[in-house]
C-alpha atoms as an extended CHARMM CRD file, in Angstrom:
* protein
*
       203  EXT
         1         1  UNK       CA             29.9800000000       18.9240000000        2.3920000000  PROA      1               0.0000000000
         2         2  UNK       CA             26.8920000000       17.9360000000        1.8550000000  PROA      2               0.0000000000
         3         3  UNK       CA             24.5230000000       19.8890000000       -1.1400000000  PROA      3               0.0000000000
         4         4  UNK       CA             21.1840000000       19.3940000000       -1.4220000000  PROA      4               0.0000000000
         5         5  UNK       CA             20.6790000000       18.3900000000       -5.6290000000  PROA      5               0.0000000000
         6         6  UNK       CA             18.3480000000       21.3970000000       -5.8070000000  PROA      6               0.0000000000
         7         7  UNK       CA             21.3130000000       23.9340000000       -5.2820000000  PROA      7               0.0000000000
         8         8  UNK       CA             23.1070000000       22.4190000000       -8.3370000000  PROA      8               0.0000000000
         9         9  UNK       CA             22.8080000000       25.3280000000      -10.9620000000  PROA      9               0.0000000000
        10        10  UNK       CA             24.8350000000       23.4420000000      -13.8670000000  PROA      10              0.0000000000
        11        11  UNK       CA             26.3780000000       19.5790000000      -14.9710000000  PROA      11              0.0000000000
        12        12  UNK       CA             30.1930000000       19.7670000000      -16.1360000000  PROA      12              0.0000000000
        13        13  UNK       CA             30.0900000000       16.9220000000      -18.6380000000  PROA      13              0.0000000000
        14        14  UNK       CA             33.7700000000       15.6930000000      -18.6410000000  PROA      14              0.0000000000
        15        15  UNK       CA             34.9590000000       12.5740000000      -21.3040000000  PROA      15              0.0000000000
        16        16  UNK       CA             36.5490000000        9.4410000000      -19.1410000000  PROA      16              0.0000000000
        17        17  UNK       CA             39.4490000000        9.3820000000      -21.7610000000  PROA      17              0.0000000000
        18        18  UNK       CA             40.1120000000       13.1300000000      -20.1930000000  PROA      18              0.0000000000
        19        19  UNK       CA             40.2010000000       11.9630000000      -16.7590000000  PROA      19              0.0000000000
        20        20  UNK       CA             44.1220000000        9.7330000000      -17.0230000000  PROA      20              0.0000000000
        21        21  UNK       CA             45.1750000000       13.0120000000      -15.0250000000  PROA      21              0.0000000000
        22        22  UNK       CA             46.6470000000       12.0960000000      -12.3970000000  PROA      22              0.0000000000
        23        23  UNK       CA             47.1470000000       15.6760000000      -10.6010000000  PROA      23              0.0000000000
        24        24  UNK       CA             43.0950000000       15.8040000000      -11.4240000000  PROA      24              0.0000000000
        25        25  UNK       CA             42.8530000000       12.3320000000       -9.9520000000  PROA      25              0.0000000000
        26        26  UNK       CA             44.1240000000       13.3680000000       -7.1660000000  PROA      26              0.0000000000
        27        27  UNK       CA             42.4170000000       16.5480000000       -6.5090000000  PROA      27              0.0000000000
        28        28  UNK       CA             39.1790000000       14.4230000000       -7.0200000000  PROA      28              0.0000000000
        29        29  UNK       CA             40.0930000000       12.3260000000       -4.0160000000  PROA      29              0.0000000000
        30        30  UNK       CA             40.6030000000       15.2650000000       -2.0550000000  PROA      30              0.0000000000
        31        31  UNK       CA             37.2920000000       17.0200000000       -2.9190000000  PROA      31              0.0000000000
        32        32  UNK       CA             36.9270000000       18.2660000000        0.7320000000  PROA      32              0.0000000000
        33        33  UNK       CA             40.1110000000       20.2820000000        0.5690000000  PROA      33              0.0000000000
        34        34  UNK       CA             38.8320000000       22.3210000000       -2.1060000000  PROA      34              0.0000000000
        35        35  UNK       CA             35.2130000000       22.7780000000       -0.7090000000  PROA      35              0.0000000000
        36        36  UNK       CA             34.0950000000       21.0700000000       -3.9040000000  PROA      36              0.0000000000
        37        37  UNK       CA             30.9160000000       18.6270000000       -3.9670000000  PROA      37              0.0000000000
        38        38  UNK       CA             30.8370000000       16.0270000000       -6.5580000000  PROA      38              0.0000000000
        39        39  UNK       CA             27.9160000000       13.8010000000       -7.6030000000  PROA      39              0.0000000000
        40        40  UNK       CA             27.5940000000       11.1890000000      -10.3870000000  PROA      40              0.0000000000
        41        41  UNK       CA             24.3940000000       10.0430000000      -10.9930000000  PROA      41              0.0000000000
        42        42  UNK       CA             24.1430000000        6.3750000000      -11.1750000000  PROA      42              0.0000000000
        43        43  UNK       CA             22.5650000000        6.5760000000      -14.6010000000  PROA      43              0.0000000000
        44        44  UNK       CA             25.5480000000        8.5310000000      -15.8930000000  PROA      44              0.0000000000
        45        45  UNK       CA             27.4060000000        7.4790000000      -19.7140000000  PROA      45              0.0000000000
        46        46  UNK       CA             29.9800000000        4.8750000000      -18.4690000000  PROA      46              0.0000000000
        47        47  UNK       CA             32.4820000000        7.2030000000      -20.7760000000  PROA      47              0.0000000000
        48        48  UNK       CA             31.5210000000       10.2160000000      -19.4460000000  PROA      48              0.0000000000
        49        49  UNK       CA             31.6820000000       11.6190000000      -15.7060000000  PROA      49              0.0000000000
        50        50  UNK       CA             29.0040000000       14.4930000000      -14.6830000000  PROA      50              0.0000000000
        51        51  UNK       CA             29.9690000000       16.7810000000      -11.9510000000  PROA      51              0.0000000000
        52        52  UNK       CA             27.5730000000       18.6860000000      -10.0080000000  PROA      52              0.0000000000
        53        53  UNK       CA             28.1600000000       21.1680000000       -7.1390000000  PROA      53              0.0000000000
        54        54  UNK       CA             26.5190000000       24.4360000000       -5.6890000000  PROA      54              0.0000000000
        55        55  UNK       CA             27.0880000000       27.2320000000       -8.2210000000  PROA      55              0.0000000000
        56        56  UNK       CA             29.2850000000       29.1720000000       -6.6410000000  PROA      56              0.0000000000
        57        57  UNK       CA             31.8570000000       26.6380000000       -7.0140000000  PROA      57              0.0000000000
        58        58  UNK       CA             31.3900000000       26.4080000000      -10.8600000000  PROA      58              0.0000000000
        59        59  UNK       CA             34.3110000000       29.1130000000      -11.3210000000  PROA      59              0.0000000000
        60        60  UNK       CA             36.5830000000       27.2130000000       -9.3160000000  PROA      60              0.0000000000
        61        61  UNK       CA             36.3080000000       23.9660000000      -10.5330000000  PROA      61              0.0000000000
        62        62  UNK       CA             36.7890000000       26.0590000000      -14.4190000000  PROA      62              0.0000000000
        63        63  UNK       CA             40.0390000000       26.9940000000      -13.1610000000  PROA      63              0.0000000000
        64        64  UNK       CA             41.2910000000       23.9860000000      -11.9840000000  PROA      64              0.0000000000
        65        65  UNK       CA             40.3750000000       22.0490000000      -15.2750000000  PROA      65              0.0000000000
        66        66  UNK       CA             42.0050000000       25.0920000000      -16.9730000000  PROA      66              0.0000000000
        67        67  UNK       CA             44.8500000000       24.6870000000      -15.1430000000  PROA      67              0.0000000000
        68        68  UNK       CA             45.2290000000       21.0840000000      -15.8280000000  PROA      68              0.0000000000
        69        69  UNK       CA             44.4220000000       20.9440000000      -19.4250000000  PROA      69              0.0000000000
        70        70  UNK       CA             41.1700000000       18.4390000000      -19.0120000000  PROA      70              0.0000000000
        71        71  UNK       CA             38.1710000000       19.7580000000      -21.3960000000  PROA      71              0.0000000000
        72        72  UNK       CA             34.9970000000       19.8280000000      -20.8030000000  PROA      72              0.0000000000
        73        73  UNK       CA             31.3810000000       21.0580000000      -21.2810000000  PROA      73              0.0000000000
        74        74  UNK       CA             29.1470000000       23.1290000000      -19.1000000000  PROA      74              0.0000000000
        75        75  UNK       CA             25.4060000000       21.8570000000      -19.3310000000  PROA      75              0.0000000000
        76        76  UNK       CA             23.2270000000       24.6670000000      -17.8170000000  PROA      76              0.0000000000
        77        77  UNK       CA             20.2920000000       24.4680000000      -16.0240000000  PROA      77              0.0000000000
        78        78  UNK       CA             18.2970000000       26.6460000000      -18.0760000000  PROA      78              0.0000000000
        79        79  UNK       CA             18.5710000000       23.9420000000      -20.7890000000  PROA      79              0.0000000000
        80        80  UNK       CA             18.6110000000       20.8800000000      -18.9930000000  PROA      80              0.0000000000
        81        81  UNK       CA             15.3870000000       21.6200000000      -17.3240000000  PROA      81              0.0000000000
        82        82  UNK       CA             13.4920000000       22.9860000000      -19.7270000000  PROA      82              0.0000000000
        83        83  UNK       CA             10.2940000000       21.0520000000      -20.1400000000  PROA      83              0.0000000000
        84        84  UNK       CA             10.0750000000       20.6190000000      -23.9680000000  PROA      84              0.0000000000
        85        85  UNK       CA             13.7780000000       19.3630000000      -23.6650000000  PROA      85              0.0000000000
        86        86  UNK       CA             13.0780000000       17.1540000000      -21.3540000000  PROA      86              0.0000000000
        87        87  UNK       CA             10.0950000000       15.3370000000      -23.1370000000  PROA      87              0.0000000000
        88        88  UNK       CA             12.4260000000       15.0530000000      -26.0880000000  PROA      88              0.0000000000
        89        89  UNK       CA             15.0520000000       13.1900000000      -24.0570000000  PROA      89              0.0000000000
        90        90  UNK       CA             12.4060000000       10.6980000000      -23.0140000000  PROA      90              0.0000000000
        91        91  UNK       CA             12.9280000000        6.8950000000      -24.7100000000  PROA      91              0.0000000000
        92        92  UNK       CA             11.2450000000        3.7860000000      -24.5610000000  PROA      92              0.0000000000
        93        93  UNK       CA             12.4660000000        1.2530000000      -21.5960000000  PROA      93              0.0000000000
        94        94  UNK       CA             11.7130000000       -2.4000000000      -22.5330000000  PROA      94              0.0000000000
        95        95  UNK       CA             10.0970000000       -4.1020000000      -19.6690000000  PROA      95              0.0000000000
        96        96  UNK       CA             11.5470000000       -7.3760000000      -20.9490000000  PROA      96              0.0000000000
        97        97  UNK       CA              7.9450000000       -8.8940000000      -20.5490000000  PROA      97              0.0000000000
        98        98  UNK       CA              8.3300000000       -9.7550000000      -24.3920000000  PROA      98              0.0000000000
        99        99  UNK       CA              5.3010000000       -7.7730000000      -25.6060000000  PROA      99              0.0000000000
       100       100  UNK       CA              5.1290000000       -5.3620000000      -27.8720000000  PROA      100             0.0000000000
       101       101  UNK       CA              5.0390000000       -2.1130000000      -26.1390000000  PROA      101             0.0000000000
       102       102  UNK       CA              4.6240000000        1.7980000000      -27.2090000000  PROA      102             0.0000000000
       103       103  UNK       CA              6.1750000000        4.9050000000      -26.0880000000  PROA      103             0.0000000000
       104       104  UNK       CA              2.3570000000        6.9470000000      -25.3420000000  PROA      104             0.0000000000
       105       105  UNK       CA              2.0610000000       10.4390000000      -23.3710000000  PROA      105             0.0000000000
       106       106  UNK       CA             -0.3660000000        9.9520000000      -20.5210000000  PROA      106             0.0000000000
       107       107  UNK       CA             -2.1870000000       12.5660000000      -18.5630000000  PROA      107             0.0000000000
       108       108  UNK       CA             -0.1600000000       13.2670000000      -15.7200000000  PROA      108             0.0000000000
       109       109  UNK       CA             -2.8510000000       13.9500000000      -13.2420000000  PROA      109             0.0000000000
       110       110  UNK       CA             -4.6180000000       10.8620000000      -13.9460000000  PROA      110             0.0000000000
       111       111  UNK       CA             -1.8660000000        8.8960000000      -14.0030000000  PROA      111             0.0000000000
       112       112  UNK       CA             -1.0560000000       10.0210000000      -10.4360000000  PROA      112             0.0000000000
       113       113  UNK       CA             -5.0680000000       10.3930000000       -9.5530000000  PROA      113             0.0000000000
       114       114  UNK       CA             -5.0770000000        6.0100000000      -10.6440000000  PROA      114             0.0000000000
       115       115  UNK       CA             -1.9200000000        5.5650000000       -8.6340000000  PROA      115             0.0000000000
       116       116  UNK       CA             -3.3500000000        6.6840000000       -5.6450000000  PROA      116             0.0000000000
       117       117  UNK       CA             -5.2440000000        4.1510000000       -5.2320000000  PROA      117             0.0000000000
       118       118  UNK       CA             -2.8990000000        2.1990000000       -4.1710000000  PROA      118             0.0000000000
       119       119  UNK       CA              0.0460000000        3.5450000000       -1.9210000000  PROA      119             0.0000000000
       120       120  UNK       CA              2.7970000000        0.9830000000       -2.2970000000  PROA      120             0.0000000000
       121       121  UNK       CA              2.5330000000        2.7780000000       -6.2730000000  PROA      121             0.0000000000
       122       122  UNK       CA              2.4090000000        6.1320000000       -5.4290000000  PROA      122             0.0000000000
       123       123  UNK       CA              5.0610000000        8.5410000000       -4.9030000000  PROA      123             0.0000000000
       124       124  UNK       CA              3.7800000000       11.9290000000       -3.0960000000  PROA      124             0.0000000000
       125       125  UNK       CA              4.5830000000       15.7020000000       -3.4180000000  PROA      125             0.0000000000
       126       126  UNK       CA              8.6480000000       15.6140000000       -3.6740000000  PROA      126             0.0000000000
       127       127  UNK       CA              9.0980000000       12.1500000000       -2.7670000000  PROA      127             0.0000000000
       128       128  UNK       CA              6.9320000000       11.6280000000        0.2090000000  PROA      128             0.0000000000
       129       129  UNK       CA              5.9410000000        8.3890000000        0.6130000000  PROA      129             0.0000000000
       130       130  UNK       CA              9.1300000000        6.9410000000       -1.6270000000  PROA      130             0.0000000000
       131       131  UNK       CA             12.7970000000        7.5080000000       -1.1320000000  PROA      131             0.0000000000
       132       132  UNK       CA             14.1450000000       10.6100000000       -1.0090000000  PROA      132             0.0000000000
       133       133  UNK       CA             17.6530000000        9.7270000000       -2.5390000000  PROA      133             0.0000000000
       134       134  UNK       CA             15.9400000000        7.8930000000       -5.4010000000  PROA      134             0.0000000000
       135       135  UNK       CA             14.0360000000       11.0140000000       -5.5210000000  PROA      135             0.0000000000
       136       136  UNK       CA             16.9280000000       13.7650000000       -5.0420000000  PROA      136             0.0000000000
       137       137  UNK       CA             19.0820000000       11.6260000000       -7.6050000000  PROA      137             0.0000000000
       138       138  UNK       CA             16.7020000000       12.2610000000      -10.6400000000  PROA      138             0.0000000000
       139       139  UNK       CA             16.3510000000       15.6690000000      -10.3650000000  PROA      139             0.0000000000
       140       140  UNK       CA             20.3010000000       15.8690000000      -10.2390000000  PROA      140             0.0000000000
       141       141  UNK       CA             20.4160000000       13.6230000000      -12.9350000000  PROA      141             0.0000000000
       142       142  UNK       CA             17.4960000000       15.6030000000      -15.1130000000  PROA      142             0.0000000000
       143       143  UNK       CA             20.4300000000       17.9860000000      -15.2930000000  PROA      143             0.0000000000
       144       144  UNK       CA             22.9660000000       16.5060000000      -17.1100000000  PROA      144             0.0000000000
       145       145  UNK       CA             21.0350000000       16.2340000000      -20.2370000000  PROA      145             0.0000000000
       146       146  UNK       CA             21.0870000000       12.3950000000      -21.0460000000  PROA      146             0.0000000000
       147       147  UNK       CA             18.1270000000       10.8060000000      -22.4370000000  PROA      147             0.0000000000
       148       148  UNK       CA             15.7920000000        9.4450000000      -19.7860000000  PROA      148             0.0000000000
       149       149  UNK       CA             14.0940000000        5.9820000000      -19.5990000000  PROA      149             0.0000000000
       150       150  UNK       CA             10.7760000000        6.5940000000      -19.3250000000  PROA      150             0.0000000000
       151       151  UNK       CA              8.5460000000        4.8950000000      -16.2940000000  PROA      151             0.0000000000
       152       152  UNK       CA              6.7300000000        1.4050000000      -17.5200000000  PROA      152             0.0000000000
       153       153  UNK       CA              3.0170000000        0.7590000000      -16.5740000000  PROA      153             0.0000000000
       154       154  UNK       CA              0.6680000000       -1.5780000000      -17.1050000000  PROA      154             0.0000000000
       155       155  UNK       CA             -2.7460000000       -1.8810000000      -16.1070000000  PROA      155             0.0000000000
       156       156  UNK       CA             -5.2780000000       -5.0060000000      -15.9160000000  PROA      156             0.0000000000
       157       157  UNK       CA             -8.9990000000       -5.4770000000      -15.5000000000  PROA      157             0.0000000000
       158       158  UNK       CA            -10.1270000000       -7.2560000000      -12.4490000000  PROA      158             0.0000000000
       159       159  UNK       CA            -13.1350000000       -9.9490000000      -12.8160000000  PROA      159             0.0000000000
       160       160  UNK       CA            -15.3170000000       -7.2790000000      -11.0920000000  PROA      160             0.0000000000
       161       161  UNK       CA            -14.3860000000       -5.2240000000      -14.2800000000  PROA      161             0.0000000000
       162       162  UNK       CA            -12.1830000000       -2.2630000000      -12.1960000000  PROA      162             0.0000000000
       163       163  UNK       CA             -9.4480000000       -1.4770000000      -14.4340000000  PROA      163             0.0000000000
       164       164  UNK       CA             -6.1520000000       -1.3620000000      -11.5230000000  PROA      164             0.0000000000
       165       165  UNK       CA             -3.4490000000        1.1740000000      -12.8410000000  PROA      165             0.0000000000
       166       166  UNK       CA              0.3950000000        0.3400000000      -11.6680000000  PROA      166             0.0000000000
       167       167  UNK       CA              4.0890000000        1.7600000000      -12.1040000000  PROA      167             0.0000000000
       168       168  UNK       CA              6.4240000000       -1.1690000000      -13.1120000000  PROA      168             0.0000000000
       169       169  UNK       CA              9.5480000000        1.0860000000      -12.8950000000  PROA      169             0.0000000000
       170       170  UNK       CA             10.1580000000        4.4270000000      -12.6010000000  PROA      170             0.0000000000
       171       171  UNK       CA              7.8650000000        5.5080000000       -9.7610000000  PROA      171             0.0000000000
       172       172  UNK       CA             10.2930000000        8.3010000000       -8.6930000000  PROA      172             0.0000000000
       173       173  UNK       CA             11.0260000000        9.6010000000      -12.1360000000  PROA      173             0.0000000000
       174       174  UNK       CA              7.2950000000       10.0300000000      -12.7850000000  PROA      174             0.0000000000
       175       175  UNK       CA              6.8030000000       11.8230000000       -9.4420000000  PROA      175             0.0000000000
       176       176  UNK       CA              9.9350000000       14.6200000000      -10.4450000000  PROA      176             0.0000000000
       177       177  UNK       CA              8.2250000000       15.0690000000      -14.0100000000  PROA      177             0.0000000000
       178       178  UNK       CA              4.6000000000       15.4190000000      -12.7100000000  PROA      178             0.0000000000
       179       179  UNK       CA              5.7270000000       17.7500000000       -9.4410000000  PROA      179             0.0000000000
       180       180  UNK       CA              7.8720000000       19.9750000000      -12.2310000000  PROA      180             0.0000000000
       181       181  UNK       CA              3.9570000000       20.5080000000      -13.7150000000  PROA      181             0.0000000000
       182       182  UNK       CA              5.0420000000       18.8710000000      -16.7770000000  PROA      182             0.0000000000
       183       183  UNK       CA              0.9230000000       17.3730000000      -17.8270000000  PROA      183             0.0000000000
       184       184  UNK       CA              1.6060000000       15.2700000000      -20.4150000000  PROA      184             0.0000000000
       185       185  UNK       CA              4.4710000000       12.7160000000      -19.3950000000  PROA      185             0.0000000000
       186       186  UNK       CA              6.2170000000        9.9480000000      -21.9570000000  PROA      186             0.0000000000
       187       187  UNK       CA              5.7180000000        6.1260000000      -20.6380000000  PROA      187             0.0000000000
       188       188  UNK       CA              6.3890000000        2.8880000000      -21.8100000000  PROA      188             0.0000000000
       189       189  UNK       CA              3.2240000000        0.7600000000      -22.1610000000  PROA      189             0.0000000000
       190       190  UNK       CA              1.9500000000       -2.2270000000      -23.7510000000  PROA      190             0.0000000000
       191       191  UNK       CA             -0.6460000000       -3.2220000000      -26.4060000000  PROA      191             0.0000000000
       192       192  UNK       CA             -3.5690000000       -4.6240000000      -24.0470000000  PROA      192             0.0000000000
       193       193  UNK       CA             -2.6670000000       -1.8380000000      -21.2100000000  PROA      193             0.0000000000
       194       194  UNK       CA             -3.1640000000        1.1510000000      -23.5760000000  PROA      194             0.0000000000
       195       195  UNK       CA             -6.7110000000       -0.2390000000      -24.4850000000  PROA      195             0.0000000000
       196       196  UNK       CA             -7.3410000000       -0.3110000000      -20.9170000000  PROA      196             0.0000000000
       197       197  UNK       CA             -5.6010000000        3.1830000000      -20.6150000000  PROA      197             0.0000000000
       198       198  UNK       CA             -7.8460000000        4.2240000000      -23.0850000000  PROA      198             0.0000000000
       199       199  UNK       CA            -10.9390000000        3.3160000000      -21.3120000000  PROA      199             0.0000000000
       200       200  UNK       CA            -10.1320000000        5.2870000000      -18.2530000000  PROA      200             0.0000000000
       201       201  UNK       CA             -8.9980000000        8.5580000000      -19.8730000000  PROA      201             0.0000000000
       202       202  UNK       CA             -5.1170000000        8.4240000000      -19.2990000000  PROA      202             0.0000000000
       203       203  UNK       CA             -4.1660000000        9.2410000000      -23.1170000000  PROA      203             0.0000000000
């Protein structure tokens, strides 16, 4: 069965320790059987598993863990999706360019106005113009409550003195938080590019 990410109402955070069940091993394997959809988001806790499936299913898949003894914790939407939560979740993510570089809020809008400019940066109105599974897998994974790299840019000023904007990583991530209407959005920049950012109005 296939589930669009935007039907998931909830994350069921479950510890890997939990999951030497075999029976629950099992029943994993055979997801179809129980009209179950699992997803694990590739950015997932390597201890920890995060299941995510349509809401009506949440009340099954309660049982079964009942059943089998294996704790967990419900993460609801509500929370996970909140805004304010989600800019406090948002860390710094080292290029590796060995510079010393800043977590800084940028306007959103600008940001994406800059991008624009050029199209192998930009990311459309959810996802067009990217990929979609990159896309679809964020928003699944906004919802499980984990802290979130935040995208890198840099920007550089030409020799015609045009100050070019770009997205080093995390092109899809920024295109979730700015189509959730979320204005003011955490990246990771360096020293030299938030003088530049500065000069064109992004913070």
């Amino acid at each position: 069965m296939n589930i669009s990410p935007i039907g998931f109402k909830g994350t069921f955070c479950i510890e890997q320790k939990d999951l030497n069940n075999k029976k629950f091993t099992k029943i994993l394997s055979k997801k179809d059987d129980f009209e179950l959809s699992f997803q694990v988001s590739g950015y997932t806790n390597p201890d920890k598993l995060y299941v995510q499936m349509p809401y009506e299913f949440d009340s099954q898949l309660m049982k079964l863990l009942a059943k089998l003894s294996v704790p967990y914790k419900k993460i609801e939407e509500d929370d996970s999706l909140d805004p304010d939560n989600i800019i406090k979740r948002i860390v710094i993510c080292p290029s590796g360019h060995n510079k010393e570089e800043f977590l800084q809020k940028v306007d959103a809008d600008k940001l994406d106005s800059e991008l624009k400019k050029d199209p192998a940066m930009h990311v459309g109105y959810n996802g067009k113009n990217g990929s979609g599974i990159k896309y679809d897998r964020f928003k699944a994974f906004l919802k499980t409550n984990q802290e979130i790299r935040s995208p890198i840019i840099y920007l550089r000023k030409l020799p015609c003195g045009e100050i070019e904007t770009h997205i080093y990583d995390g092109r899809h991530r920024f295109a979730v938080l700015r189509d959730m209407g979320i204005k003011q959005i955490p990246v990771t920049i360096d020293k030299d590019s938030l003088e530049l950012a500065k000069e064109i109005g992004l913070v």
